[in-house]
C-alpha positions as CSV (number, residue, x, y, z in Angstrom):
1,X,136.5,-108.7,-9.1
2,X,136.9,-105.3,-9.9
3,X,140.3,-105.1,-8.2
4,X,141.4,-107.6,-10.5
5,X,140.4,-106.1,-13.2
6,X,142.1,-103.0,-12.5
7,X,145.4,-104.7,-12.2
8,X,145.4,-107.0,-15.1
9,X,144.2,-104.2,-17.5
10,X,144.7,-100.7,-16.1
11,X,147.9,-100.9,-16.0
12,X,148.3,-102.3,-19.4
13,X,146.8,-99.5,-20.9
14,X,149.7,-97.0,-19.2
15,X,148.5,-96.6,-15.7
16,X,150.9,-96.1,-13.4
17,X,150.0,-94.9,-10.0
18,X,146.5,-96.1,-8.9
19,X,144.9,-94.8,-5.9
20,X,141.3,-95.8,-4.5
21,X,138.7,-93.5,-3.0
22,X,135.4,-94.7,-1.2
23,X,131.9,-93.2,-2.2
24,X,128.8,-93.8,0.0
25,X,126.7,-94.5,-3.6
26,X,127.1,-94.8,-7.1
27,X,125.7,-90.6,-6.9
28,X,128.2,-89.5,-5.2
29,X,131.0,-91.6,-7.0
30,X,128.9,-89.6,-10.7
31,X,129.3,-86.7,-8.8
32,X,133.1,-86.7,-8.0
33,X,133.4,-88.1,-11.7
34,X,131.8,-84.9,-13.1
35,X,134.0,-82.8,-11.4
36,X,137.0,-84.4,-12.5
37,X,137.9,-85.7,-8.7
38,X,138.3,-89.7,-10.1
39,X,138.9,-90.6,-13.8
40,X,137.2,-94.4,-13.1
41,X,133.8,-94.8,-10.9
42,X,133.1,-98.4,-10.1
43,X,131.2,-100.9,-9.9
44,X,128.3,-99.1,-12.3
45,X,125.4,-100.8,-13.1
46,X,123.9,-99.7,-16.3
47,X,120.3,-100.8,-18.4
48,X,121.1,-102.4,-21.2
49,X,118.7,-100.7,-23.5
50,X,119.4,-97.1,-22.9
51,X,122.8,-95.7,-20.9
52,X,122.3,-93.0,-18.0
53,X,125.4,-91.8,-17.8
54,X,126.3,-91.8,-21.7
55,X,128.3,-88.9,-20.9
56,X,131.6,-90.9,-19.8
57,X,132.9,-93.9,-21.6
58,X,131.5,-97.3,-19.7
59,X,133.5,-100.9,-20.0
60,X,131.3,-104.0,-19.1
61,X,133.0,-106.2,-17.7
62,X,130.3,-108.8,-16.8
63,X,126.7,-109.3,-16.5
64,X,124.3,-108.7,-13.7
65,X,123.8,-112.0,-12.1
66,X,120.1,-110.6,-10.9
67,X,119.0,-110.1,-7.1
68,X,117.9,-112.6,-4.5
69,X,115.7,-111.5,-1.5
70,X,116.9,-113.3,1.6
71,X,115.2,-113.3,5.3
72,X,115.1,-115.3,8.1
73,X,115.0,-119.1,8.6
74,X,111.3,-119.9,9.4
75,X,111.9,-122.7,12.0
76,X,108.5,-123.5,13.1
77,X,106.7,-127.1,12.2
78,X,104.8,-125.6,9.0
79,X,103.4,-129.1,8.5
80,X,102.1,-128.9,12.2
81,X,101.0,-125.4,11.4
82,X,99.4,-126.4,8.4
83,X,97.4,-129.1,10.0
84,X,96.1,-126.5,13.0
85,X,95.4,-124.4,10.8
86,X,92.1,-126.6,10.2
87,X,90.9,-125.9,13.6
88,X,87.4,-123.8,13.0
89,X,86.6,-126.5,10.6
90,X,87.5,-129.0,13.3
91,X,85.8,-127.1,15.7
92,X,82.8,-126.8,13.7
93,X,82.6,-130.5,13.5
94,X,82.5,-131.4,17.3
95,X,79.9,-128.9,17.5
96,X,78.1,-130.0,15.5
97,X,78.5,-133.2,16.5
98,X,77.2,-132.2,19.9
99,X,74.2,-130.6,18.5
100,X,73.3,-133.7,17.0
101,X,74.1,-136.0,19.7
102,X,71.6,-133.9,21.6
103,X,69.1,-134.1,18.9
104,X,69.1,-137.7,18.7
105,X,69.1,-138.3,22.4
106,X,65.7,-136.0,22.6
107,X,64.4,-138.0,19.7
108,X,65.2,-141.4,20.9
109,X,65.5,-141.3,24.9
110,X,61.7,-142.1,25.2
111,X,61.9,-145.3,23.6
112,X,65.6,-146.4,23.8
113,X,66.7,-145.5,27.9
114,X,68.8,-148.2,28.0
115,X,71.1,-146.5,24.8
116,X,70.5,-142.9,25.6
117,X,70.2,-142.3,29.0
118,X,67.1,-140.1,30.4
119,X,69.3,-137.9,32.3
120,X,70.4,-135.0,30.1
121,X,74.2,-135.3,30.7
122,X,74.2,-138.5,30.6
123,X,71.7,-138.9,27.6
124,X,73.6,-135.7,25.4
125,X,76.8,-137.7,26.5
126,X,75.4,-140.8,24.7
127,X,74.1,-139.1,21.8
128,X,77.3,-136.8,21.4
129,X,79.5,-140.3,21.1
130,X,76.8,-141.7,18.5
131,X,77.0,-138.9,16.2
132,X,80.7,-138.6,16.4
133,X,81.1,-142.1,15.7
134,X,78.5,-142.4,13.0
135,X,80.6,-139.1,11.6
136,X,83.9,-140.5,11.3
137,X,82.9,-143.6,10.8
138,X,80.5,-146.3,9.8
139,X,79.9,-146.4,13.6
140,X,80.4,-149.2,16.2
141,X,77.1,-150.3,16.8
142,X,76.9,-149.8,20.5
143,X,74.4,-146.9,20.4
144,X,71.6,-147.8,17.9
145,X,68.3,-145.3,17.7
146,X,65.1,-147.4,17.7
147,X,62.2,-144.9,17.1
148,X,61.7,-144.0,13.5
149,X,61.8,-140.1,13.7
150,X,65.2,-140.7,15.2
151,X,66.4,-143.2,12.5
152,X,65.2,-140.6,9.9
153,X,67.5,-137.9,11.8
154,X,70.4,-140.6,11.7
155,X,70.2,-140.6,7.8
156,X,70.0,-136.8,7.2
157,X,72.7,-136.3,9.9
158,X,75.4,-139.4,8.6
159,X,75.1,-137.7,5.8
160,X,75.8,-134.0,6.7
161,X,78.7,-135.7,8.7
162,X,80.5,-137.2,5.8
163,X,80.9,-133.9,3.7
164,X,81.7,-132.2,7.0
165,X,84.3,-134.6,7.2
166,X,84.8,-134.7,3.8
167,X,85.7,-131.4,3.7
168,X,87.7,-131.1,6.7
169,X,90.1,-133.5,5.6
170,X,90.3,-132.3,1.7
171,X,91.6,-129.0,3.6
172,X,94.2,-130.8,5.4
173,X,95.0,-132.7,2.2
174,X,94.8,-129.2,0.2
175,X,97.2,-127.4,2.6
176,X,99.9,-130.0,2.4
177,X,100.2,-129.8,-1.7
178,X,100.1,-126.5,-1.5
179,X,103.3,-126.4,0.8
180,X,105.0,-128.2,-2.1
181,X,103.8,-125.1,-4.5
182,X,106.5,-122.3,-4.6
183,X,104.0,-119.2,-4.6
184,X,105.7,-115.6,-5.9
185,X,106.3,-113.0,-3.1
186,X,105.2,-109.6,-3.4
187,X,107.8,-107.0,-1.7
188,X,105.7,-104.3,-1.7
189,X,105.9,-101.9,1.2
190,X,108.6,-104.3,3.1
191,X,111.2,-102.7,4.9
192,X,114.1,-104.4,2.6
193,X,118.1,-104.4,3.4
194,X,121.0,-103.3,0.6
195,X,124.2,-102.6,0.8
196,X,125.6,-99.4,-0.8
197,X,127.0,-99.1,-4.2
198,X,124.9,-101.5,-5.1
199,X,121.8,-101.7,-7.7
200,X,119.7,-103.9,-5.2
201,X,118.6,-100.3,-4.3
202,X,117.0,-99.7,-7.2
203,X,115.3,-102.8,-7.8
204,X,113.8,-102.7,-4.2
205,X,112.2,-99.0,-5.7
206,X,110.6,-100.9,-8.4
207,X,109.8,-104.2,-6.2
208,X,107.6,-101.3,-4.1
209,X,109.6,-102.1,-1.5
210,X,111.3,-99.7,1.2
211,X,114.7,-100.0,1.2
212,X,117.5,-98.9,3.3
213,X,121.0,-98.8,3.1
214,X,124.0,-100.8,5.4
215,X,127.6,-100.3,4.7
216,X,128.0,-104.1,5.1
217,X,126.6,-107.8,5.4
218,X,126.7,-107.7,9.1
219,X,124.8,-104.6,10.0
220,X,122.0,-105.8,7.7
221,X,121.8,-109.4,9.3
222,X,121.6,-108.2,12.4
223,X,118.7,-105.5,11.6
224,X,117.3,-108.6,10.2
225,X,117.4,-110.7,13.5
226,X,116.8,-107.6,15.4
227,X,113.2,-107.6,12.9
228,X,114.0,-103.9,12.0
229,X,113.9,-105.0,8.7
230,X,112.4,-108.0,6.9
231,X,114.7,-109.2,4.4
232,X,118.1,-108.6,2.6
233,X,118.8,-107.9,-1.2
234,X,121.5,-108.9,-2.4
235,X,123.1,-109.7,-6.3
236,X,123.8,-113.8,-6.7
237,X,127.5,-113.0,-6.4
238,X,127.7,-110.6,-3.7
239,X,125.4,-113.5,-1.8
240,X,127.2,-116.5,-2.8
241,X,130.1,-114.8,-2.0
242,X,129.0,-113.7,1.9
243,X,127.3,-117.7,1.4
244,X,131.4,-119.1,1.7
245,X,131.9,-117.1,4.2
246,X,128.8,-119.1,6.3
247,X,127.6,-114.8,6.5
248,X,124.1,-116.3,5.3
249,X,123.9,-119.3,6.9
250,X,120.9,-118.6,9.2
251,X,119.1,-117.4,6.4
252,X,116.7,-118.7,3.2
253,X,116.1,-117.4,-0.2
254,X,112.5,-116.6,-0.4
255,X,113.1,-115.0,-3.4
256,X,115.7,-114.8,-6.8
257,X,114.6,-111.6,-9.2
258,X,116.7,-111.0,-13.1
259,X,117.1,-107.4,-13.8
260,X,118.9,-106.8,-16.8
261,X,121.9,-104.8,-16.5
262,X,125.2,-104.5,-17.1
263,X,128.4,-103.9,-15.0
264,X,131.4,-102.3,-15.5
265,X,132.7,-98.7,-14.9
266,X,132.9,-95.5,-16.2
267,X,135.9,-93.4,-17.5
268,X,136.2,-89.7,-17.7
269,X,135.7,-88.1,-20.9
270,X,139.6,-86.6,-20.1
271,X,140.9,-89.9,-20.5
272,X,140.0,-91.0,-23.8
273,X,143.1,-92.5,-24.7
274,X,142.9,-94.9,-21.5
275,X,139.0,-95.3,-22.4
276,X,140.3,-96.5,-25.7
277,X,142.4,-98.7,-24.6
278,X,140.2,-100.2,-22.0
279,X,137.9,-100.7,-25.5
280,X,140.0,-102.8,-26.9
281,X,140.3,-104.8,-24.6
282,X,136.7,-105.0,-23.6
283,X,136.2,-108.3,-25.1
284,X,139.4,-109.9,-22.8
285,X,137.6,-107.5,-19.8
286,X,134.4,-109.4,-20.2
287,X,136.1,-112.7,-20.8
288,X,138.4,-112.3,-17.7
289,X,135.3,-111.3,-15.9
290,X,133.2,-113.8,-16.3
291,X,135.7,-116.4,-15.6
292,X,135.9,-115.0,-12.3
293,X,132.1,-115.0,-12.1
294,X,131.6,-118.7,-12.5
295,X,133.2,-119.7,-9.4
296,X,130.5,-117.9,-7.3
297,X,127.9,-120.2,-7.4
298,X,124.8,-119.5,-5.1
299,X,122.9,-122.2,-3.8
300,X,119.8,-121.6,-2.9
301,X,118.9,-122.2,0.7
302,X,114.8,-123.0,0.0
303,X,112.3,-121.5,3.6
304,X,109.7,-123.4,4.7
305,X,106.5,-122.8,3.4
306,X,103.2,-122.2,4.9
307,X,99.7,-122.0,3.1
308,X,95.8,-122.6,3.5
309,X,93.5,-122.7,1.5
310,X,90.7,-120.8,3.4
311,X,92.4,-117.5,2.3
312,X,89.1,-114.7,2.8
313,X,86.7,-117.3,4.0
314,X,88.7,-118.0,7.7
315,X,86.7,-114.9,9.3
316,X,83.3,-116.4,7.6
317,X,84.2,-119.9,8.8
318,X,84.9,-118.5,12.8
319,X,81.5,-116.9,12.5
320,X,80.1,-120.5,11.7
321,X,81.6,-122.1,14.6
322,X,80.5,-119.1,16.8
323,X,77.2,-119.6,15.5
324,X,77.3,-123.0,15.9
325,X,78.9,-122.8,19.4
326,X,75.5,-120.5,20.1
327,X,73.2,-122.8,19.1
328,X,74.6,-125.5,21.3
329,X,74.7,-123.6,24.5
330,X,71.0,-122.8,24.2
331,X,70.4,-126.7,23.7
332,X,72.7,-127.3,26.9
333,X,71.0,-124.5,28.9
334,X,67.6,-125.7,27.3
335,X,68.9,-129.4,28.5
336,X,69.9,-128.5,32.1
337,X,66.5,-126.4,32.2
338,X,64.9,-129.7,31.4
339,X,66.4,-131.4,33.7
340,X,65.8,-129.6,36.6
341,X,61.9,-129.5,35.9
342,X,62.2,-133.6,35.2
343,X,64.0,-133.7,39.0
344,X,61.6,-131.1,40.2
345,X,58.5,-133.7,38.8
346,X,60.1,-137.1,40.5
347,X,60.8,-135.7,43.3
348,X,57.1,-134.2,44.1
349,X,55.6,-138.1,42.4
350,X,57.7,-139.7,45.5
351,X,57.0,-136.9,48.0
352,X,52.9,-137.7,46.7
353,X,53.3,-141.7,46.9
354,X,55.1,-141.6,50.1
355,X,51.6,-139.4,51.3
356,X,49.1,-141.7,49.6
357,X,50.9,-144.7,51.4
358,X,50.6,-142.7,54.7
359,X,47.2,-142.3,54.3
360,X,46.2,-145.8,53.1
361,X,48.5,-147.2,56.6
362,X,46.1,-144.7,58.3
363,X,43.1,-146.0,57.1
364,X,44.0,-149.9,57.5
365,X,44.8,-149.3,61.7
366,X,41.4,-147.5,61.6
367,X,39.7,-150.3,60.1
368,X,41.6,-152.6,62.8
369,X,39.6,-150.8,65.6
């Protein structure tokens, strides 16, 4: 834009030989300006409550359209993200869903074989599908305890399952409205992308951000694919300009910033007449500007969003299920330890009635002589 300005309008205010010079950064361009190297310096972006360089004349020409942070598309499955991301509270559940099933099988095995089985594996098996069952749902009714102390487990454990449940999928439910929320991204200490000559550099400073400085688009996309940095700031045109161009196709706007300043350039104190005449025509400048303006017209290329809502409490919930997963290794060991001393007992009862039956055969051919 700045070139056309400088053709439409410098040369109606009597300039006649126009030569360009490239500065690194708007310093260096104050710099050669000072010391009478240039007579104009642009682009310039100046505050629009106080001037910083109110020692040369400045001619807006438009306004600053604000920043937008961009970084790379996110192309993972959030919603399958957001959904694993309920695993300790899933885990938790089949734990303790197990611990129950073992419960009611020690509770109810005595009375009920034919429903839970005596063996331990077997019987845990039994009890581990009952609980689940009665957890999720209002149950089948193919596993029914029978002795009271059992039946007054079942009550207090359907109902311990329900909120568990309840809970488990109010997370799930929780995590996918939140994916619809647009949350506000801190920049703070992020290694950000701008390109020189630029204000973006400025506002990363007061984003908290680190930023650092690429002479063009390209070397700052690939930096970003290369992850040596983790976004680009850019102002809406200069982005919606690289956006035709299909520069910025791979990325998303995570986030759009207003800062307001004003753009134009500055003119050498030396030059007043041409600085006058630029003046008056500062209000055809800024016209002429921002019809050029409104043809760049960002759109916003929205990223996937991730959330959960266990924030803090994920490390406290992983301690639960290890817990929990504690807890029912020491009723499996406990089980198996069982178990054993059950087989142990049968098998010395048959070894003993297979010698009592010896004996009694003894004693009947005795009793036949």
């Amino acid at each position: 834009m700045g070139e056309e300005v400088v053709l439409k309008f410098f040369t109606r205010c009597g300039a006649t030989f126009l030569q360009d010079r490239h500065a690194s950064s708007e310093f260096e361009m104050i710099s050669l300006l000072r010391h009478n190297k240039i007579h104009v310096a642009a682009p310039i972006f100046e505050p629009t409550s106080h001037r910083h360089y109110s020692e040369f004349y400045f001619i807006q020409t438009h306004d600053y359209p604000g920043t937008v942070y961009i970084s790379i598309e996110n192309r993972e499955d959030v919603v399958l993200n957001a959904v694993l991301s309920a695993w300790p509270l899933f885990g938790i559940n089949l734990v303790l869903a197990a611990i129950a099933g073992i419960f009611v099988w020690a509770l109810d095995t005595y009375w009920n074989p034919e429903e839970f089985n005596r063996p331990f594996l077997k019987g845990s098996w039994d009890g581990f599908w009952w609980s689940f069952i009665s957890m999720t749902t209002v149950g089948y009714g193919d596993k029914v305890p029978k002795s009271a102390r059992a039946r007054i487990f079942s009550v207090i454990w359907i109902t311990l399952g329900l909120i568990s449940m309840s809970i488990f999928t109010a997370h799930i439910a929780s995590t996918l409205t939140a994916l619809s929320m647009e949350h506000e991204l801190s920049l703070k200490e992020l290694k950000i992308a701008v390109l020189d000559n630029g204000t973006e550099y400025q506002h990363a400073l007061e984003e908290d951000a680190i930023p650092t400085v690429f002479g063009d688009i390209d070397g700052a996309i690939q930096a970003l694919e290369a992850r040596e940095v983790n976004g680009i700031m850019l102002d809406r045109l200069t982005a919606s300009f690289y956006q035709k161009q299909d520069k910025l196709k791979s990325l998303v706007t995570v986030k759009t910033m207003d800062l307001q300043r004003e753009v134009g350039f500055l003119v050498s104190k030396r030059r007043k007449f041409f600085a006058e005449c630029l003046e008056y025509f500062r209000p055809d400048i800024y016209q002429f500007g921002l019809s050029l303006t409104q043809s760049f017209k960002l759109k916003l290329q929205n990223p996937e969003k991730t959330a959960s809502v266990f924030g803090d409490q994920f490390t406290k919930l992983k301690l639960v299920l290890y817990i929990s997963l504690g807890v029912l290794s020491a009723l499996i060991l406990m089980g198996i330890l069982w178990e054993c001393f059950r087989s142990k007992k049968a098998q010395q009862k048959v070894k003993r009635n297979q010698g009592d039956h010896y004996i009694k055969h003894i004693v009947i051919q005795a009793d036949s002589f």
